[in-house]
Structures are given as structure tokens and as C-alpha cells.
C-alpha positions as CSV (number, residue, x, y, z in Angstrom):
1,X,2.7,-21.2,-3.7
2,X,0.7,-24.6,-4.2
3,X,-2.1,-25.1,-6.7
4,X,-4.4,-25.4,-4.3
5,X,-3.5,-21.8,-3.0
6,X,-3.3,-20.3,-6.4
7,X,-6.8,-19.1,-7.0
8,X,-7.3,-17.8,-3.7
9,X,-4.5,-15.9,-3.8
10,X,-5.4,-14.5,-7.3
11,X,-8.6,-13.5,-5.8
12,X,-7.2,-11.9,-2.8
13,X,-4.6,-9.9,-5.1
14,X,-7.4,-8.7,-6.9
15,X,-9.8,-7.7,-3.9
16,X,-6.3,-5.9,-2.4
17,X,-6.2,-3.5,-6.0
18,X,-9.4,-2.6,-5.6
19,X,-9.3,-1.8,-1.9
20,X,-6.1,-0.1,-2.2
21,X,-6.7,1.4,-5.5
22,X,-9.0,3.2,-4.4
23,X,-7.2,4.6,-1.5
24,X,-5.9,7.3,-3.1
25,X,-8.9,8.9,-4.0
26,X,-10.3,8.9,-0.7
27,X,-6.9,10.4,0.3
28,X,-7.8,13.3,-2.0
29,X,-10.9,14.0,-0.8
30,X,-9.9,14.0,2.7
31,X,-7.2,16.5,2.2
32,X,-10.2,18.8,0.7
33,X,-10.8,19.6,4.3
34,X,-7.8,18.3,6.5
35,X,-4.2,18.9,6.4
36,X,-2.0,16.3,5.0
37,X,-0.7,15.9,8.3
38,X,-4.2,15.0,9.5
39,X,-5.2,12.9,7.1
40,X,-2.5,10.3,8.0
41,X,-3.1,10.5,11.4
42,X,-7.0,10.0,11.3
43,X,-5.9,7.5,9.0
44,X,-3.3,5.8,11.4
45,X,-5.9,6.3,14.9
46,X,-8.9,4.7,13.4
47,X,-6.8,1.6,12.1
48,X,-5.2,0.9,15.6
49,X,-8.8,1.4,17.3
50,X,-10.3,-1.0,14.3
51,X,-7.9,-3.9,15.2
52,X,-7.4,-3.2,18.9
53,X,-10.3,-5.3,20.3
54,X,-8.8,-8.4,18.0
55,X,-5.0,-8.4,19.5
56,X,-6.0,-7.2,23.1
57,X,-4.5,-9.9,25.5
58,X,-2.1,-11.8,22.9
59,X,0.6,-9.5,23.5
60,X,1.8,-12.7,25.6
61,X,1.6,-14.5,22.0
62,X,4.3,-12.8,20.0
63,X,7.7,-14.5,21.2
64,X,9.9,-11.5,22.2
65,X,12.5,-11.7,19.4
66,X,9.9,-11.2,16.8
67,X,8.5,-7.5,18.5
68,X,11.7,-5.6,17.0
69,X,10.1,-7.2,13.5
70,X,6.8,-5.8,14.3
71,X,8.3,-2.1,14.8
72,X,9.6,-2.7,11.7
73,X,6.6,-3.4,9.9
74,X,4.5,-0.7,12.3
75,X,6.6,2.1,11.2
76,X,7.8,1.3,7.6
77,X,5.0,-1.0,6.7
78,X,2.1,2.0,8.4
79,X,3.7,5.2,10.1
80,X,5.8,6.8,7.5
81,X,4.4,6.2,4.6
82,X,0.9,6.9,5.3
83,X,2.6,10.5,5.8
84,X,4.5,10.8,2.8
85,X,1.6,9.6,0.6
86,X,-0.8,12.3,1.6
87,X,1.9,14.9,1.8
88,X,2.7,14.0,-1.7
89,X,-0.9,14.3,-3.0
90,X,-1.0,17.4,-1.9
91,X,0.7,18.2,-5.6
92,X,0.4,15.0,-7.1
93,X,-2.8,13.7,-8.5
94,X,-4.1,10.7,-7.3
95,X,-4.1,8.9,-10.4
96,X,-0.2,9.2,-10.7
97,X,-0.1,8.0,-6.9
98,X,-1.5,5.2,-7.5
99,X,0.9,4.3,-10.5
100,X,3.9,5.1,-8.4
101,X,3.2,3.0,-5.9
102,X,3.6,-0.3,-8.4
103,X,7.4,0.2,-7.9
104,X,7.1,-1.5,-4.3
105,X,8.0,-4.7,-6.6
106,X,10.8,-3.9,-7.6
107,X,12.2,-2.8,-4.6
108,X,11.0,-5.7,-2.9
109,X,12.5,-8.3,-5.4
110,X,15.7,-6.1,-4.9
111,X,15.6,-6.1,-1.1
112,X,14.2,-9.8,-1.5
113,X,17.4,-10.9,-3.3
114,X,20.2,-8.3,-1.6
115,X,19.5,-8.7,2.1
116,X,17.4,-11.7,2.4
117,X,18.6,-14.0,0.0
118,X,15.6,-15.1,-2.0
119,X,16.1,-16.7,-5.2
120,X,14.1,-15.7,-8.4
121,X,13.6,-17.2,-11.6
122,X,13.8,-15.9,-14.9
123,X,10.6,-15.8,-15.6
124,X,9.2,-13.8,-12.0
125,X,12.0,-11.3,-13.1
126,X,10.4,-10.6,-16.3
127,X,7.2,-10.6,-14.6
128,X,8.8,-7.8,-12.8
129,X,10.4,-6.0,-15.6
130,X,7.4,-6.2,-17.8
131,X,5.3,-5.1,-15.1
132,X,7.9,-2.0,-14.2
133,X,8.2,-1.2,-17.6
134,X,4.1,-0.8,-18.0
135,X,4.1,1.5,-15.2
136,X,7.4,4.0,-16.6
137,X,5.1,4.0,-20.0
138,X,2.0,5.4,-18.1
139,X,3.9,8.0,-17.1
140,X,6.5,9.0,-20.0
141,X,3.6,8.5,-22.3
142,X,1.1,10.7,-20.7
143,X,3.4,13.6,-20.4
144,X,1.0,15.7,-21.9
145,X,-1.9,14.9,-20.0
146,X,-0.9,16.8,-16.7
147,X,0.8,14.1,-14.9
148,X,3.8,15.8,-14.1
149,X,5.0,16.9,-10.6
150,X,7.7,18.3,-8.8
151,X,10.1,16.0,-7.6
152,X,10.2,16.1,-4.2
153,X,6.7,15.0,-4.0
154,X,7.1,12.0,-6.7
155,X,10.5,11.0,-4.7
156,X,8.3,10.7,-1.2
157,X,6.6,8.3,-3.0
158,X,9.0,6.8,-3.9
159,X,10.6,6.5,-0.5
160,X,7.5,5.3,0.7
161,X,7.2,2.3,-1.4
162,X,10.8,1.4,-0.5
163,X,9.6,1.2,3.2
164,X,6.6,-0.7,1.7
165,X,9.3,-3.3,0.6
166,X,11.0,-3.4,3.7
167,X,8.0,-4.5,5.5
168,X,6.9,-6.8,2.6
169,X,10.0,-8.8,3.0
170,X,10.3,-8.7,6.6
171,X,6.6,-10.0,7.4
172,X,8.2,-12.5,4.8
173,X,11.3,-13.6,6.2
174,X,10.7,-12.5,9.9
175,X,7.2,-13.0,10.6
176,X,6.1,-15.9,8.6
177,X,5.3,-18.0,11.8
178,X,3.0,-14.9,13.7
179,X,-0.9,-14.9,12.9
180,X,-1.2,-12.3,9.9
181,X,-3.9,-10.1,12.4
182,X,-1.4,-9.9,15.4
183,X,1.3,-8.4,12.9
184,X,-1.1,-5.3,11.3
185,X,-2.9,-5.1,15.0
186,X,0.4,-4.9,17.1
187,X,2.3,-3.2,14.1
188,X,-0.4,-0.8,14.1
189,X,0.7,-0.1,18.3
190,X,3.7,1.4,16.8
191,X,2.0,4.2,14.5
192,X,-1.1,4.2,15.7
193,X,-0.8,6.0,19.6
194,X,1.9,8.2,18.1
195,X,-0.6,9.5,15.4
196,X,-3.1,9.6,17.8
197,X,-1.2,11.8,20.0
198,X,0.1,13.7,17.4
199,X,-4.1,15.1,15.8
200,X,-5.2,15.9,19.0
201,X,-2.6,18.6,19.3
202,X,-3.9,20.2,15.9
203,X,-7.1,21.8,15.0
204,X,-8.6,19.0,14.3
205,X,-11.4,19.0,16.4
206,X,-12.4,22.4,15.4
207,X,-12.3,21.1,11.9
208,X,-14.6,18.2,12.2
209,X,-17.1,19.9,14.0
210,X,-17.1,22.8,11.3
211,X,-20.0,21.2,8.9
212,X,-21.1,18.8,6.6
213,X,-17.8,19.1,4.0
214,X,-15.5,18.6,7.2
215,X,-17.3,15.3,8.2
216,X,-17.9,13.6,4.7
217,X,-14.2,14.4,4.1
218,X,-13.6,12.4,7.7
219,X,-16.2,9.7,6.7
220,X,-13.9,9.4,3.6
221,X,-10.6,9.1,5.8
222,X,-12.4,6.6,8.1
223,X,-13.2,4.3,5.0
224,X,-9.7,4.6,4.3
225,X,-8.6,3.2,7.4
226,X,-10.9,0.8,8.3
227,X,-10.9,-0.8,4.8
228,X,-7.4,0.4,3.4
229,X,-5.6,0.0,6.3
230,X,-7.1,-2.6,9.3
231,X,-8.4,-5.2,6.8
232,X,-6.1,-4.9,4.1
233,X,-2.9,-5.2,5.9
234,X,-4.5,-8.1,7.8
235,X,-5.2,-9.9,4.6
236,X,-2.4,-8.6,2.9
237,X,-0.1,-10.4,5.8
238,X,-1.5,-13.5,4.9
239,X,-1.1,-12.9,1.3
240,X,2.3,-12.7,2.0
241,X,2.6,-15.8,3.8
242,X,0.5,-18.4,0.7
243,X,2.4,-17.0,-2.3
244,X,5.7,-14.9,-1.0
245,X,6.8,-11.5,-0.7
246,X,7.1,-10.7,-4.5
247,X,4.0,-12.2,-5.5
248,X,1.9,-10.2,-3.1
249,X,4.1,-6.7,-3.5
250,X,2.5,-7.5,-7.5
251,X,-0.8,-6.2,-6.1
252,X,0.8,-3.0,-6.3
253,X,1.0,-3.3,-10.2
254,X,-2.4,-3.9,-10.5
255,X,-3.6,-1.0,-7.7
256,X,-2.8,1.8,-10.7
257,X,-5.4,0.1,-12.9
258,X,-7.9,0.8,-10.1
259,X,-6.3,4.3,-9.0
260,X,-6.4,5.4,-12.8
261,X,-10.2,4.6,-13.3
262,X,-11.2,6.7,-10.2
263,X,-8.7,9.4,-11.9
264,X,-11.1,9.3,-15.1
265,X,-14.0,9.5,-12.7
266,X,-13.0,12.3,-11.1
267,X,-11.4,14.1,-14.4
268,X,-8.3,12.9,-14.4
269,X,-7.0,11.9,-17.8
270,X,-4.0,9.3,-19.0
271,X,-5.0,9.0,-22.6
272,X,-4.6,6.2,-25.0
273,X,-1.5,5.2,-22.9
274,X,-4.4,3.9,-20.2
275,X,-4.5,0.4,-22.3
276,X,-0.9,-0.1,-23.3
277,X,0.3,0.4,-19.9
278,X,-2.4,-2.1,-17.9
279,X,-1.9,-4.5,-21.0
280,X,1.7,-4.7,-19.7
281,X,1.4,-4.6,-16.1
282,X,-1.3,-7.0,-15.7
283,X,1.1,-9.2,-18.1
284,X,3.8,-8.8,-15.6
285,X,1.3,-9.6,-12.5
286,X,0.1,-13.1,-14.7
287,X,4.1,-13.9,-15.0
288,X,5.0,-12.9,-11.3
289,X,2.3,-15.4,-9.9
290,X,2.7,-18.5,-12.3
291,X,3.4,-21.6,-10.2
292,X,6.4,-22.4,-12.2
293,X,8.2,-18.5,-11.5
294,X,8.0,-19.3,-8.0
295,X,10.7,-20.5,-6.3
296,X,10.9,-19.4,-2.4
């Protein structure tokens, strides 16, 4: 990353955390009327439609070795997790979501270096350490402010933020050459027909037609997907491609700062561990984008 792309990409990690930050509440309140199952499919159908008109006809643009990269980034990057995060939060509260997700760094500086390669330096690794390390204390020192949750849940996040990392470093190392907006749009081709297929086999419509609750919950998923999905993945891609894979997967340190505050809002609690915890993870997010820690 160059100086001269340094302060835009501060500002674009910082306009990602808020965006996705605040994802998981929205996912909450969409689930107050819609199955989880739902939820990620509305989710999934209104991003493709949102980017369709924008990568219609440059389908002859994307050279034909890079579409089995753009699956990749469909299903990991979109499909799958979108399902495991709102069948997680099902149990888990959205505050706890959103602190779980940070650990897409480290699996993305672990894919990063096993599979693809990529060299860090010392000081990126603490970033990520420091940062990882923030994000264990927010949840071993709020024990006792009803964080907890069964495992299987916490461990689909978890599995979700490892396909996360996948995509991360495949848009990376794969797809650096391909406009960022043809990637999420024809990425999106690969969830987004599936999911669509998929809600209009459910009750669905019968929900959404039940009232006013159904279709502010459904104006809440919308939001979701047009902001947290179709935009955000566009400029995340090109994140991605100005400061590296491990510099954008950061934003995922700072998205539990975000995630936590709507938690307060909405009367979830961390405690005094609130401060200790962001301290460190936004010290790990300053280390992890230093021009000096970068090195590929």
C-alpha cells in the first residue's frame, strides 16, 4: 500500500465497520419475523438484483480462467456464510457476532502465508496478535454478562469467517486484475439465483404480506443487502486490491466496536471489558495498516 493510498484506505476500512457492524443487528431484527433460513436468502436475492444491472453484458469481460475464482468468492465469500451467520444468531446475540467475526484475520494471515505464500512482517503479525488477543478478552472477560453460547452456534461462526478468508485471499491472489464490481456482481450469480430459488419455495410470501412487523423486519433485511452486501463487497474488493488481503480482513477487528455499540443500544451489555478490548483491537488494526508492516 503507497502513501498516497493510505488515508483512503483508512477511510474506507472505517466506512466498511460501520456498514458491516451494523449488520448484525439488522440480522436480528429480521429474524424477529423470518426464519433464519429466510433472512439469508432475502439477504442473498436483493444483493444479486442490486448489482445485476451494473455487470449485465460483461460476462464476455471476465477471462475464463478467472470464473472458477469467482465461484469461489460467490459461495465462500456470500452463499454460506450469510447462512451460518443468521442461523447462528438465532442463539447468539448480535453483539458477540459481531466480535467473532474479527477472527477472519487471522485466518486470512494463516491462509495468506500457508497456501498463497505471502510474506508478513513482524510488526503486521503483532498487529494481528494484538488485535486477536483484544477480541478473546471481550469475550473471556464478559463471561458474566450473558455472552455465552452453545457451541455449535459460536463454531458456524467460526466456519464462516474461515470461508471469509478464503475469499479474502483469493480476490487477492486470483482476482487482483478483475474490476472489484464484476467480482461481488458475478460472485453474487453464484448465491444469489440459488437463494432466490430457494425463498420462493417457503412461506415467505405469506409472511411478508402478514403486516406491518413482517415488512419493517423485510425493510431491515433489504438494508442489509443493499448496503451490507452489494456495496460493501464492491468496495471491500477494491479494498483488497490498494492495501492487501490482511489489511482489509482488519476491518473485521474494528466491525465488533460498531456491533457492540448497537448491543448497548439494544440492551446488550459487555461491561468494563468494552474499552480494554477496542483499546487493543484498534491498536492491532493501527499496526496491521502501517506502511512499514506491509510487505506484499
Amino acid at each position: 500500500m503507497t502513501n498516497d493510498k493510505r488515508p483512503l484506505a483508512f477511510l474506507i476500512l472505517i466506512f466498511l465497520a460501520i456498514i458491516w457492524g451494523s449488520s448484525f443487528i439488522l440480522m436480528k431484527e429480521g429474524l424477529k419475523q423470518f426464519s433464519w433460513s429466510q433472512v439469508a436468502s432475502i439477504r442473498l436475492t436483493v444483493a444479486w438484483l442490486c448489482l445485476l444491472p451494473f455487470v449485465i453484458g460483461s460476462m464476455k469481460k471476465i477471462p475464463k480462467e478467472k470464473w472458477k475464482f469467482i465461484a469461489v468468492s460467490g459461495i465462500l465469500g456470500n452463499g454460506i456464510p450469510a447462512y451460518l451467520f443468521t442461523a447462528a444468531q438465532t442463539v447468539v446475540m448480535s453483539a458477540m457476532a459481531g466480535i467473532l467475526n474479527s477472527i477472519t484475520s487471522l485466518f486470512t494471515m494463516l491462509l495468506g502465508y500457508f497456501f498463497f505464500r505471502t510474506k508478513f512482517t513482524a510488526v503486521r503479525i503483532l498487529g494481528v496478535l494484538i488485535g486477536f488477543a483484544g477480541t478473546v478478552y471481550l469475550i473471556t472477560g464478559s463471561t458474566d454478562e450473558k455472552l455465552s453460547a452453545d457451541v455449535p452456534h459460536v463454531l458456524m461462526i467460526v466456519l464462516a469467517t474461515l470461508f471469509y478468508a478464503t475469499s479474502v485471499n483469493v480476490i487477492r491472489h486470483r482476482l487482483s486484475e478483475v474490476k472489484s464490481v464484476h467480482i461481488a456482481g458475478f460472485a453474487l450469480f453464484f448465491a444469489g439465483p440459488p437463494a432466490a430459488i430457494f425463498l420462493f419455495t417457503t412461506d415467505f410470501i405469506t409472511r411478508v404480506s402478514s403486516g406491518t412487523p413482517a415488512l419493517l423486519s423485510f425493510m431491515y433485511i433489504c438494508l442489509l443487502a443493499i448496503f451490507g452486501t452489494s456495496i460493501s463487497i464492491v468496495i471491500f474488493n477494491y479494498l483488497i486490491k490498494i492495501s492487501g488481503a490482511l489489511f482489509a480482513a482488519s476491518c473485521t477487528y474494528l466491525i465488533p466496536v460498531v456491533a457492540i455499540l448497537w448491543g448497548y443500544a439494544d440492551n446488550e451489555s459487555l461491561g468494563i471489558s468494552l474499552f480494554i478490548g477496542m483499546a487493543m483491537i484498534l491498536s492491532g488494526v493501527y499496526l496491521i495498516g502501517r506502511n512499514r508492516a506491509v510487505t506484499k
